[in-house]
N, CA, C and O atoms as a GROMACS GRO file, in nm:
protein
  520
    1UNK      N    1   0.086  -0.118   0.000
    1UNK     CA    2   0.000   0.000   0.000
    1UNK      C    3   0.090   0.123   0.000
    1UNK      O    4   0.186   0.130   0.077
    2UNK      N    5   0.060   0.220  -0.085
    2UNK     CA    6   0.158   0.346  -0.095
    2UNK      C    7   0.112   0.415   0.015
    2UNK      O    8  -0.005   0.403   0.054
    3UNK      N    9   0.210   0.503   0.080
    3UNK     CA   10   0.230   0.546   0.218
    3UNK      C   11   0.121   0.683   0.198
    3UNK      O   12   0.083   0.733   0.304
    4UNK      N   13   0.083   0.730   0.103
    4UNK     CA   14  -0.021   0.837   0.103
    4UNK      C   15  -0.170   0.765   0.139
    4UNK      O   16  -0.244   0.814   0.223
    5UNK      N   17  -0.202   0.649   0.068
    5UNK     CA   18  -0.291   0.557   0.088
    5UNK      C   19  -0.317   0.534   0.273
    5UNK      O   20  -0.419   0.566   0.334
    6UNK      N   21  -0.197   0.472   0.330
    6UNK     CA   22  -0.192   0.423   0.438
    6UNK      C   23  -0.225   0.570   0.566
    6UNK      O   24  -0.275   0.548   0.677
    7UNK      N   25  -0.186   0.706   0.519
    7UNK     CA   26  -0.199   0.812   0.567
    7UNK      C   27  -0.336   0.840   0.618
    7UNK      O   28  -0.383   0.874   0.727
    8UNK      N   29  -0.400   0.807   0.457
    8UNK     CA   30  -0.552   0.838   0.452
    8UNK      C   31  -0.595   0.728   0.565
    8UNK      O   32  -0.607   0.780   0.676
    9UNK      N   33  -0.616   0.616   0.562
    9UNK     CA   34  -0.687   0.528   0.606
    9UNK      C   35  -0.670   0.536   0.787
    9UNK      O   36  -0.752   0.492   0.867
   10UNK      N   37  -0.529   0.612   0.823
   10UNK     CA   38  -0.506   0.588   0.943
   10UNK      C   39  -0.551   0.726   1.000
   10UNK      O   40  -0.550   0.758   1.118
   11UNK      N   41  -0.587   0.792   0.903
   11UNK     CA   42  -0.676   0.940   0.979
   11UNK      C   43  -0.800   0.916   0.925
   11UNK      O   44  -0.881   1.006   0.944
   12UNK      N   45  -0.826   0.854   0.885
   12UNK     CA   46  -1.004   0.802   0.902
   12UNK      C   47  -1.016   0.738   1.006
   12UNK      O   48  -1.122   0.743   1.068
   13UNK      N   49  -0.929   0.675   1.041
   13UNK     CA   50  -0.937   0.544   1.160
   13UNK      C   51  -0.967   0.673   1.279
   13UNK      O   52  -1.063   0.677   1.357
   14UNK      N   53  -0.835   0.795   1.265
   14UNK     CA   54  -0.870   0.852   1.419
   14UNK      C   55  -0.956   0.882   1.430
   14UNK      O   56  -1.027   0.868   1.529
   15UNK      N   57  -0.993   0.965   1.276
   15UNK     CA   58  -1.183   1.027   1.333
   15UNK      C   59  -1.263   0.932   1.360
   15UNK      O   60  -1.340   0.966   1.450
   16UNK      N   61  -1.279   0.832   1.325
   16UNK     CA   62  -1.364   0.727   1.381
   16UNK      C   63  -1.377   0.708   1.500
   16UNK      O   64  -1.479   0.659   1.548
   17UNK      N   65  -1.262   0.747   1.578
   17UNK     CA   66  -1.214   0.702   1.676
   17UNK      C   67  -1.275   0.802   1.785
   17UNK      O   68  -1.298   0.774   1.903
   18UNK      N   69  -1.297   0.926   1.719
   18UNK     CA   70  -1.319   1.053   1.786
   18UNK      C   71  -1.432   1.100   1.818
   18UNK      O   72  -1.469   1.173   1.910
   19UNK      N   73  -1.525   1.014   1.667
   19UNK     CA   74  -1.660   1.055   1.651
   19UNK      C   75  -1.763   1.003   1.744
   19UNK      O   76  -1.770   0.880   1.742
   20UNK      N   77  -1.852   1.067   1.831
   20UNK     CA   78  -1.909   1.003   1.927
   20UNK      C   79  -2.018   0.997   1.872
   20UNK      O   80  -2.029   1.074   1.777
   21UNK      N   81  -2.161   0.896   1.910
   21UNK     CA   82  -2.268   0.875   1.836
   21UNK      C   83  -2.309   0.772   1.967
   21UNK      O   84  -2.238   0.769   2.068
   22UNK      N   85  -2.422   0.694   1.956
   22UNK     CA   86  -2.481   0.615   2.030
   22UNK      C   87  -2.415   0.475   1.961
   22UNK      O   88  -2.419   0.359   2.004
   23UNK      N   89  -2.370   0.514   1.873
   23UNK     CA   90  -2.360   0.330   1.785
   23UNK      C   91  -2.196   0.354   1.736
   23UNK      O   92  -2.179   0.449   1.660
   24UNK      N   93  -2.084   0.279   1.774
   24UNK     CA   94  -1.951   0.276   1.736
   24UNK      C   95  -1.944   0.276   1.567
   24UNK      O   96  -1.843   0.300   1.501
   25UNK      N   97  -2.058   0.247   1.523
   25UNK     CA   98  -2.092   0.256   1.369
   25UNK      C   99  -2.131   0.370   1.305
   25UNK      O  100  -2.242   0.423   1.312
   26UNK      N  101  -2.009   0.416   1.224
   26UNK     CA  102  -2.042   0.547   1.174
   26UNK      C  103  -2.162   0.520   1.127
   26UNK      O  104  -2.246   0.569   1.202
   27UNK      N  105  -2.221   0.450   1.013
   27UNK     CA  106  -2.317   0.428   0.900
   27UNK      C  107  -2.444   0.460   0.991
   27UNK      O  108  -2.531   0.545   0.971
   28UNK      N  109  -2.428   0.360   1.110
   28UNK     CA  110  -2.559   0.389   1.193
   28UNK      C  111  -2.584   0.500   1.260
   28UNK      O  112  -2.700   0.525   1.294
   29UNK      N  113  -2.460   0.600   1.299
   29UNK     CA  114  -2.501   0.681   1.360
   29UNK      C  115  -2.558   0.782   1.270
   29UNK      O  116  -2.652   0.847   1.317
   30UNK      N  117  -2.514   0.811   1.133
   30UNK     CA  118  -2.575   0.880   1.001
   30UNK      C  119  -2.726   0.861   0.998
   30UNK      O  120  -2.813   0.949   1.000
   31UNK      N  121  -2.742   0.710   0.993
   31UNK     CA  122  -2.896   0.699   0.973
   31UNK      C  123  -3.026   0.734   1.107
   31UNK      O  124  -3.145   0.765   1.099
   32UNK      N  125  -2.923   0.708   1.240
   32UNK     CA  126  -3.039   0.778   1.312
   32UNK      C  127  -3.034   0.962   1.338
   32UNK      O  128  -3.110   1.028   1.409
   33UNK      N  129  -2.942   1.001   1.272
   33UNK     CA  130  -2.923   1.171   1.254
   33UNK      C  131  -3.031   1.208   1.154
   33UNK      O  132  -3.116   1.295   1.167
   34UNK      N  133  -3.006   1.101   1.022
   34UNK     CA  134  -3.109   1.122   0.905
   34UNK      C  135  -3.232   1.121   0.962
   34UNK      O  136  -3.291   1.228   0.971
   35UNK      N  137  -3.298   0.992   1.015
   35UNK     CA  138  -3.440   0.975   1.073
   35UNK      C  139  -3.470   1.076   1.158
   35UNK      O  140  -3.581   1.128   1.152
   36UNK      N  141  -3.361   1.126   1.265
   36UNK     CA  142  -3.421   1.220   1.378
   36UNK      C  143  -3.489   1.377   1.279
   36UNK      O  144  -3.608   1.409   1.278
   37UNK      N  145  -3.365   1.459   1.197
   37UNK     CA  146  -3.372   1.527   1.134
   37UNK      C  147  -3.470   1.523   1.063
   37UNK      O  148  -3.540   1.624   1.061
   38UNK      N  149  -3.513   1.405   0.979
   38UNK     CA  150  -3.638   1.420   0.894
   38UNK      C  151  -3.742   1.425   0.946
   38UNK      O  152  -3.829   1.499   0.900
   39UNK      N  153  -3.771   1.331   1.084
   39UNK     CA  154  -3.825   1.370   1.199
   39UNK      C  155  -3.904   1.470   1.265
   39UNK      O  156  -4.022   1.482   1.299
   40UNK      N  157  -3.780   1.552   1.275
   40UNK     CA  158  -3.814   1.663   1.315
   40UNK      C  159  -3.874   1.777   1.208
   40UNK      O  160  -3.973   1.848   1.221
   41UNK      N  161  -3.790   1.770   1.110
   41UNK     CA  162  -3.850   1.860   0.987
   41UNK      C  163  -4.012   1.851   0.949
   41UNK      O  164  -4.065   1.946   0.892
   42UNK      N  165  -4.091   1.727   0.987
   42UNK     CA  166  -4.202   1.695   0.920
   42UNK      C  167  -4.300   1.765   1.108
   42UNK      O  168  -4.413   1.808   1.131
   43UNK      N  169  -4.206   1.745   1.174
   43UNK     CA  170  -4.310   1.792   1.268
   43UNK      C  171  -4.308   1.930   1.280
   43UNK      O  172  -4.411   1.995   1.299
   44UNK      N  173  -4.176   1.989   1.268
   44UNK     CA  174  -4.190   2.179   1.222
   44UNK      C  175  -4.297   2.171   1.109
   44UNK      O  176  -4.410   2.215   1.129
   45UNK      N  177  -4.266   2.123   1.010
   45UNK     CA  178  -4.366   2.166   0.908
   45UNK      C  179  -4.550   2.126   0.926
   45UNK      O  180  -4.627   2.178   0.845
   46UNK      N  181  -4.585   2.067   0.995
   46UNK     CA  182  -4.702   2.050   1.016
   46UNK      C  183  -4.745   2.140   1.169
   46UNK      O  184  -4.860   2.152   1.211
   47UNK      N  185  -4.610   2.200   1.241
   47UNK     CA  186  -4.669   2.318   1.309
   47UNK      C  187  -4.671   2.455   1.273
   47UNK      O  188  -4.742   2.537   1.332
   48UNK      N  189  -4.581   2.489   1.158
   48UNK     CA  190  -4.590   2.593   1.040
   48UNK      C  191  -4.751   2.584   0.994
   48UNK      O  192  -4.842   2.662   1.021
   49UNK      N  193  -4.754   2.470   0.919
   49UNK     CA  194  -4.889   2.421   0.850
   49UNK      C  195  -5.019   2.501   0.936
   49UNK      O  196  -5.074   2.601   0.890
   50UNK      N  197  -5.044   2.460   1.020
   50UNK     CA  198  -5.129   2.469   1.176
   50UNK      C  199  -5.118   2.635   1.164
   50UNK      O  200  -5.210   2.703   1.120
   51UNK      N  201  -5.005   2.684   1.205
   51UNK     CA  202  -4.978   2.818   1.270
   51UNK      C  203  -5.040   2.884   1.186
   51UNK      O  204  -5.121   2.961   1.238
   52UNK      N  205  -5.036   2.887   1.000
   52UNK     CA  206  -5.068   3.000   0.912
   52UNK      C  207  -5.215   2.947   0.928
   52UNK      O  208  -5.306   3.030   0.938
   53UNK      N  209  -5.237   2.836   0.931
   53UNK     CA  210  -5.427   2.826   0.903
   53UNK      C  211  -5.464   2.867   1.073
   53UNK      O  212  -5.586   2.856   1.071
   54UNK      N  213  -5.440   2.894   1.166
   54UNK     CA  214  -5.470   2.859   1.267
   54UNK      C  215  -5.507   3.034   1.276
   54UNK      O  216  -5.595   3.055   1.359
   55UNK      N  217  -5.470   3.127   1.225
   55UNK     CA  218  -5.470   3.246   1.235
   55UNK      C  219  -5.620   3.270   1.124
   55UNK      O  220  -5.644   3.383   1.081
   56UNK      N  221  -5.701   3.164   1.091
   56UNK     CA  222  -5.790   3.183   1.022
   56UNK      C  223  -5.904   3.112   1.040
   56UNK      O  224  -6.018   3.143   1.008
   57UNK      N  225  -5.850   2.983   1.111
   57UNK     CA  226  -5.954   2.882   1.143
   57UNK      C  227  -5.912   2.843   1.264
   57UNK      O  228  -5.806   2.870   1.319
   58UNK      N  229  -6.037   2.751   1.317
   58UNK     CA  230  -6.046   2.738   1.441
   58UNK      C  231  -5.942   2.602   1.464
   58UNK      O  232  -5.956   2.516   1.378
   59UNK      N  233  -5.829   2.570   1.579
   59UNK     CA  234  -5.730   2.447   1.561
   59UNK      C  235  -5.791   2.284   1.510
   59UNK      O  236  -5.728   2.194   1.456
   60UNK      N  237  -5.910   2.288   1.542
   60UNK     CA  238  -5.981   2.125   1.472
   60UNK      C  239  -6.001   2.124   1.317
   60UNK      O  240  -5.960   2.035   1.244
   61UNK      N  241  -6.089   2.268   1.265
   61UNK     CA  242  -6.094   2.268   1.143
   61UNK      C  243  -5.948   2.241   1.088
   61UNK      O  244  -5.931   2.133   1.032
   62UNK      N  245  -5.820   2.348   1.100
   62UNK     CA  246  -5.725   2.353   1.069
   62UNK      C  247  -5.650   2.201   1.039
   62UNK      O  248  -5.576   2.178   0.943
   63UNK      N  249  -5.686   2.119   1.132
   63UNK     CA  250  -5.603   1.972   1.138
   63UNK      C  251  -5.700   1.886   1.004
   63UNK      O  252  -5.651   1.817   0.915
   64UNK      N  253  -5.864   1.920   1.026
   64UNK     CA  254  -5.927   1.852   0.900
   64UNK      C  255  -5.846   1.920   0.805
   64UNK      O  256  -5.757   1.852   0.754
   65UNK      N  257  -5.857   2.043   0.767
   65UNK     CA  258  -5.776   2.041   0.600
   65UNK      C  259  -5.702   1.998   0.594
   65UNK      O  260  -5.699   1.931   0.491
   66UNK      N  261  -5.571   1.986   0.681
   66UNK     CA  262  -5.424   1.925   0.667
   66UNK      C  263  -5.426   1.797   0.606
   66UNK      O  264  -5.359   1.756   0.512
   67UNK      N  265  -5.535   1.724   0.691
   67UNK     CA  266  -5.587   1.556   0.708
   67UNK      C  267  -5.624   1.537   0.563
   67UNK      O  268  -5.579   1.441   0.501
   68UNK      N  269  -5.720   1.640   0.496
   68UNK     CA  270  -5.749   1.632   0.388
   68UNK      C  271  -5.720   1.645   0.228
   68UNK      O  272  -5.794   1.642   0.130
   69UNK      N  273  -5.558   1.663   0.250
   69UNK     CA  274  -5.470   1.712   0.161
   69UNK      C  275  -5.462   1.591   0.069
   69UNK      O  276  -5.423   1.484   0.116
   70UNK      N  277  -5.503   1.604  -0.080
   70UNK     CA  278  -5.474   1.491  -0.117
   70UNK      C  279  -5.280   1.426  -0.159
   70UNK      O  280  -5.190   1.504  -0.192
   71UNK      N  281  -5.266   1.296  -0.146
   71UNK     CA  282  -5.128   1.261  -0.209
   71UNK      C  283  -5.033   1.373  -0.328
   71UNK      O  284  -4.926   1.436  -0.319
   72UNK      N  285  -5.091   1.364  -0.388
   72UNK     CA  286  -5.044   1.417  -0.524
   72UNK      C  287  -5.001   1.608  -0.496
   72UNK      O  288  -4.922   1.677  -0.562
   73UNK      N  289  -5.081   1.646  -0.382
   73UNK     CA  290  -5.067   1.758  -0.383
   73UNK      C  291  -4.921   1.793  -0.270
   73UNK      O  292  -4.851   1.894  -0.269
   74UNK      N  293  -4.910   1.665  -0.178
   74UNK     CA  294  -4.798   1.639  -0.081
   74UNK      C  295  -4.692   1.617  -0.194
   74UNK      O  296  -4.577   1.653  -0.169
   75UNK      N  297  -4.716   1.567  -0.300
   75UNK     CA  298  -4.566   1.464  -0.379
   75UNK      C  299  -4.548   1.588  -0.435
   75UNK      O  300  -4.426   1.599  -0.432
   76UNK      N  301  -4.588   1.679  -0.481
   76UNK     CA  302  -4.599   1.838  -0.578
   76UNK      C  303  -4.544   1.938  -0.489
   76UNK      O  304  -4.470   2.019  -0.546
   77UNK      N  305  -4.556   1.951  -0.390
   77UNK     CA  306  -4.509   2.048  -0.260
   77UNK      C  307  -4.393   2.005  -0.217
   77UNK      O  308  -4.312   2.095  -0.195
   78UNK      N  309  -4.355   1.880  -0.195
   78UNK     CA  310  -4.253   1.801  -0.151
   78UNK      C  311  -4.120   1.819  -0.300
   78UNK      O  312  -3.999   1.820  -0.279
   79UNK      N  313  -4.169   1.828  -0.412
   79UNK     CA  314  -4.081   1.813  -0.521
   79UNK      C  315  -4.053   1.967  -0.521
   79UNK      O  316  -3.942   2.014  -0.500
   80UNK      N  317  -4.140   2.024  -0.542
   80UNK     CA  318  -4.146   2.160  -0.526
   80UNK      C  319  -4.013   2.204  -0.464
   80UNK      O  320  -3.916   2.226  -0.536
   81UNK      N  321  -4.010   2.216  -0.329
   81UNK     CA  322  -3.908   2.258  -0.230
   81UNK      C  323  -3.784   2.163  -0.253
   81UNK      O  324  -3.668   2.206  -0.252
   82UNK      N  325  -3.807   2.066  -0.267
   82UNK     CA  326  -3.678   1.966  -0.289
   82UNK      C  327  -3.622   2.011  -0.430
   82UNK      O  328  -3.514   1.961  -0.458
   83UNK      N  329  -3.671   2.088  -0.513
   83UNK     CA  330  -3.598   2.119  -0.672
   83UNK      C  331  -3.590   2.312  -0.612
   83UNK      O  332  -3.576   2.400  -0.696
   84UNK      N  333  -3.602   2.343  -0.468
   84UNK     CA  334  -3.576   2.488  -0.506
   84UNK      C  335  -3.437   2.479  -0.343
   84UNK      O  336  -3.359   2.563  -0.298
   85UNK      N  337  -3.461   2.374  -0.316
   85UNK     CA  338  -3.369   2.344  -0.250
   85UNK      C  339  -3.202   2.285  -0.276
   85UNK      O  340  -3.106   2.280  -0.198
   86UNK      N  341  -3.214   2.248  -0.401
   86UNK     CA  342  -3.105   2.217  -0.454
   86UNK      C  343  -2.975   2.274  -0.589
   86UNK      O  344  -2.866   2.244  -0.638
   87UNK      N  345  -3.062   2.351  -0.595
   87UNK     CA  346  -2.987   2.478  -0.724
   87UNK      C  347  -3.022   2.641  -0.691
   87UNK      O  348  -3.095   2.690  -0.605
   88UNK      N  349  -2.978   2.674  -0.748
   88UNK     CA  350  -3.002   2.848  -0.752
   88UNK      C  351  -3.108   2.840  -0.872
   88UNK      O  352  -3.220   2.890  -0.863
   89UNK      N  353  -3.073   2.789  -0.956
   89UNK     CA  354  -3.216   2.787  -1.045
   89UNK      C  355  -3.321   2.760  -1.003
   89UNK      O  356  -3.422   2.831  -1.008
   90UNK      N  357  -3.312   2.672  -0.963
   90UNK     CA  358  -3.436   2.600  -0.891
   90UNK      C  359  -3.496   2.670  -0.823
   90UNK      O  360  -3.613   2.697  -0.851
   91UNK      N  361  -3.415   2.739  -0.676
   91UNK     CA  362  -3.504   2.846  -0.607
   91UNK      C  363  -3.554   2.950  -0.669
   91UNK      O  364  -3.663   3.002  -0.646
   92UNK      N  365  -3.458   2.988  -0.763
   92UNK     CA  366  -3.505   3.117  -0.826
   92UNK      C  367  -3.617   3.099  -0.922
   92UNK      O  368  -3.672   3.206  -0.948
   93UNK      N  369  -3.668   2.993  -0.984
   93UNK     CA  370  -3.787   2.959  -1.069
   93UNK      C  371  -3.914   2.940  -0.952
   93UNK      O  372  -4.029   2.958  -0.993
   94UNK      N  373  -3.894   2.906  -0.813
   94UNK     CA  374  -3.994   2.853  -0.764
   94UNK      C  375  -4.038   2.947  -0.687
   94UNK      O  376  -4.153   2.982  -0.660
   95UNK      N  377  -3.886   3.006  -0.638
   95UNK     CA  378  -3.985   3.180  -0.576
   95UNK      C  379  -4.034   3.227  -0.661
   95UNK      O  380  -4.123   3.301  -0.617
   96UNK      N  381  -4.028   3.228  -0.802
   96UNK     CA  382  -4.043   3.368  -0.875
   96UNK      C  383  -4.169   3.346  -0.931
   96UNK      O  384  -4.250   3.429  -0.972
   97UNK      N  385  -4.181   3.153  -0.926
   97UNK     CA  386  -4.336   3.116  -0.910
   97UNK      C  387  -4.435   3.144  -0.836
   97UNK      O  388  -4.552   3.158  -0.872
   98UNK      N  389  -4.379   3.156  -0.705
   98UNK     CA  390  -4.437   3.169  -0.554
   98UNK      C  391  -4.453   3.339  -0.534
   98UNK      O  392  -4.562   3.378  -0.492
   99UNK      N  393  -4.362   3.428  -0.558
   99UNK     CA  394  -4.382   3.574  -0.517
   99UNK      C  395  -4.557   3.601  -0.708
   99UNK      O  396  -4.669   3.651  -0.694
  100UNK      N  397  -4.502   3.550  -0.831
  100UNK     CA  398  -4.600   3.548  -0.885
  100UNK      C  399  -4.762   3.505  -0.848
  100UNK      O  400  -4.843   3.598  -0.849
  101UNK      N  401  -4.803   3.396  -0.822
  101UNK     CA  402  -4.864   3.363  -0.750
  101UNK      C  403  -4.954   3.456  -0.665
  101UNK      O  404  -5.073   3.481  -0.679
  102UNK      N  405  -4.884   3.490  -0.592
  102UNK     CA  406  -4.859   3.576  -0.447
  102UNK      C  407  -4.967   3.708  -0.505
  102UNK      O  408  -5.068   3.771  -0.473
  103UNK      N  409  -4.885   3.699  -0.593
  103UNK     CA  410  -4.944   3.902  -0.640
  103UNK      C  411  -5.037   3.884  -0.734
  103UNK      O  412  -5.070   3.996  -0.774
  104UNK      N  413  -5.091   3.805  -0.785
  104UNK     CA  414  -5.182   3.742  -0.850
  104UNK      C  415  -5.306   3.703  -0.794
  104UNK      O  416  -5.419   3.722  -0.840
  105UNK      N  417  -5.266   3.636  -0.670
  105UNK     CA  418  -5.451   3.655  -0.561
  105UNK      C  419  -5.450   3.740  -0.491
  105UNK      O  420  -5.553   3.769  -0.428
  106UNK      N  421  -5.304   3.831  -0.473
  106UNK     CA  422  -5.374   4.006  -0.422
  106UNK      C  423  -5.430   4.072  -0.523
  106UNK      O  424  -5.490   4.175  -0.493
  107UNK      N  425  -5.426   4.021  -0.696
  107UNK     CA  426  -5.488   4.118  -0.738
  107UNK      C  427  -5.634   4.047  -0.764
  107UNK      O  428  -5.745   4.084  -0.800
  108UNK      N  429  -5.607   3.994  -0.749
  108UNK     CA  430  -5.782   3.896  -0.763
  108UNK      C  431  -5.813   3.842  -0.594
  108UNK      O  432  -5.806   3.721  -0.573
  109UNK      N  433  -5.842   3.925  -0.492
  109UNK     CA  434  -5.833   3.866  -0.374
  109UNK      C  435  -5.982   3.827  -0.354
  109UNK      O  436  -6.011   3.724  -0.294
  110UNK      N  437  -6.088   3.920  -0.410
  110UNK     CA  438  -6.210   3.858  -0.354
  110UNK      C  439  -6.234   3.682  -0.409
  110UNK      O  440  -6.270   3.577  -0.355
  111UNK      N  441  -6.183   3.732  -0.572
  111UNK     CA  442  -6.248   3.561  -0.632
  111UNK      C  443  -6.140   3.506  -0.557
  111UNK      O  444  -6.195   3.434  -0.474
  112UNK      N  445  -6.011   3.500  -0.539
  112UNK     CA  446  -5.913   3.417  -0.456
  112UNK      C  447  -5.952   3.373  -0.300
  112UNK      O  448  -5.900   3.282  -0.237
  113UNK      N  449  -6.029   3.438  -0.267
  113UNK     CA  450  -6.057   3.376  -0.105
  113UNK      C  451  -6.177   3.311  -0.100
  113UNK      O  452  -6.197   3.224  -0.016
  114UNK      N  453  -6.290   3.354  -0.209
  114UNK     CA  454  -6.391   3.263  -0.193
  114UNK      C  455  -6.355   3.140  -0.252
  114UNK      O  456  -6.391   3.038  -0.192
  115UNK      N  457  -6.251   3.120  -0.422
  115UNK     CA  458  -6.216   2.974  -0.407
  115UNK      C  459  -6.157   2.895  -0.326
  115UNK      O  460  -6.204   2.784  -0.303
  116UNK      N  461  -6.048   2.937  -0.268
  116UNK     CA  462  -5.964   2.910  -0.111
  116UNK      C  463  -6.007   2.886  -0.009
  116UNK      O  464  -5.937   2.813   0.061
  117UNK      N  465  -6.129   2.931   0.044
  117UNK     CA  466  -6.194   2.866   0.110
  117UNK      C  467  -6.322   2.743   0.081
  117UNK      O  468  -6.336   2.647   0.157
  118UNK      N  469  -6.405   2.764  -0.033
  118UNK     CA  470  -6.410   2.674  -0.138
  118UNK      C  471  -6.352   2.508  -0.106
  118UNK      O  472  -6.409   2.403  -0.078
  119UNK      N  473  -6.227   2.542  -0.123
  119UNK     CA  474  -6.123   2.446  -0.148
  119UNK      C  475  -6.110   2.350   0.015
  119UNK      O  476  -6.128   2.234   0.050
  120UNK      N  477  -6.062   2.500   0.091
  120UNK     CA  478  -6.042   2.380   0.192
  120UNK      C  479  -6.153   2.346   0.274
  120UNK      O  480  -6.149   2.266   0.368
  121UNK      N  481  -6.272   2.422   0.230
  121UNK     CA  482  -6.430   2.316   0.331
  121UNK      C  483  -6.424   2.203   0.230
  121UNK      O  484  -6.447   2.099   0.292
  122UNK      N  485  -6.408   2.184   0.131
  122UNK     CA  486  -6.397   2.049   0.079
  122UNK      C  487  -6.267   1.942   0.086
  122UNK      O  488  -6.243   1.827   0.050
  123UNK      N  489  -6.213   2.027   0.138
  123UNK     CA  490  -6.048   1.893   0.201
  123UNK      C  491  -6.083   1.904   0.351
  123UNK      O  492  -5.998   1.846   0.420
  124UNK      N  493  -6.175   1.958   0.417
  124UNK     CA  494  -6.213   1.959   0.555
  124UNK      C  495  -6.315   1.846   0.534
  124UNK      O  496  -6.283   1.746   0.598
  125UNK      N  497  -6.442   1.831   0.455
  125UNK     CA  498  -6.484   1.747   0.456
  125UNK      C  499  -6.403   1.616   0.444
  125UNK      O  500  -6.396   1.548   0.547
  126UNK      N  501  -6.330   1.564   0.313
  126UNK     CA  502  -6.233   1.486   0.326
  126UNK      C  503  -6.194   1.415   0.428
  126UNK      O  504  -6.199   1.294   0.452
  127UNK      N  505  -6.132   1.551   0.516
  127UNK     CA  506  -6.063   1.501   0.622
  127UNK      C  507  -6.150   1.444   0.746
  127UNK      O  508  -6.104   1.388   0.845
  128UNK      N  509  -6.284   1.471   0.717
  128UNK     CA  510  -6.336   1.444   0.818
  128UNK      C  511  -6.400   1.267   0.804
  128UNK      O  512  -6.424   1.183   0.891
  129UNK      N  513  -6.407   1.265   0.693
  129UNK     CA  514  -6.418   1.138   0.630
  129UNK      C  515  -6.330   1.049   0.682
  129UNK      O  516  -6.368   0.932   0.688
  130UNK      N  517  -6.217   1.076   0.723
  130UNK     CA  518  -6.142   0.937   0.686
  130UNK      C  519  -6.133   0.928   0.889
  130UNK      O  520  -6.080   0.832   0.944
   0.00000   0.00000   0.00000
């Protein structure tokens, strides 16, 4: 083994050595960082979720719409942020979607809030369904 080789491997060894975790296994300690983190991310985001409707609806209604969200609209939101999360393009197409958007049901706010609400007494029903 060439002595640059043997360098590398024996300062991986120390950090290994250094790295504290619950499991002497790097791999494992990665994957319960991953799970905690994702974890946690999904429970911020469903108290985000809560907080903006909660300033409009009462906290039970608020949990039916959530409840009532269909798949497709989670896999679309989820891709969404995951493609504006990973490039400068990306963010910059999805804000520029999102600030559009934005100024688009301020300029149409009456028809925008009666469909919007519209929308979510029928993912409230949904949700109450299941």
């Amino acid at each position: 083994m060439p002595a640059k080789q043997a360098g590398k491997k024996a300062g991986t060894q120390a950090l290994a050595d250094q790295l504290h975790g619950p499991s002497p296994n790097i791999a494992t300690n990665l994957a319960i960082a991953d799970i905690a983190l994702r974890g946690g991310s999904i429970l911020a985001r469903h108290a985000v979720e809560r907080a903006f409707l909660g300033r409009t609806y009462a906290p039970n209604k608020a949990r039916k719409i959530l409840k009532g969200r269909t798949w497709s609209e989670t896999l679309v939101h989820g891709a969404l942020a995951r493609m504006a999360l990973r490039s400068v393009p990306g963010a910059i197409l999805v804000g520029g979607a999102l600030v559009a958007k934005t100024l688009y049901d301020r300029a149409k706010a009456r028809d925008a809030k009666r469909e919007g609400e519209a929308r979510l007494d029928d993912m409230a029903r949904k949700g109450e369904a299941d």
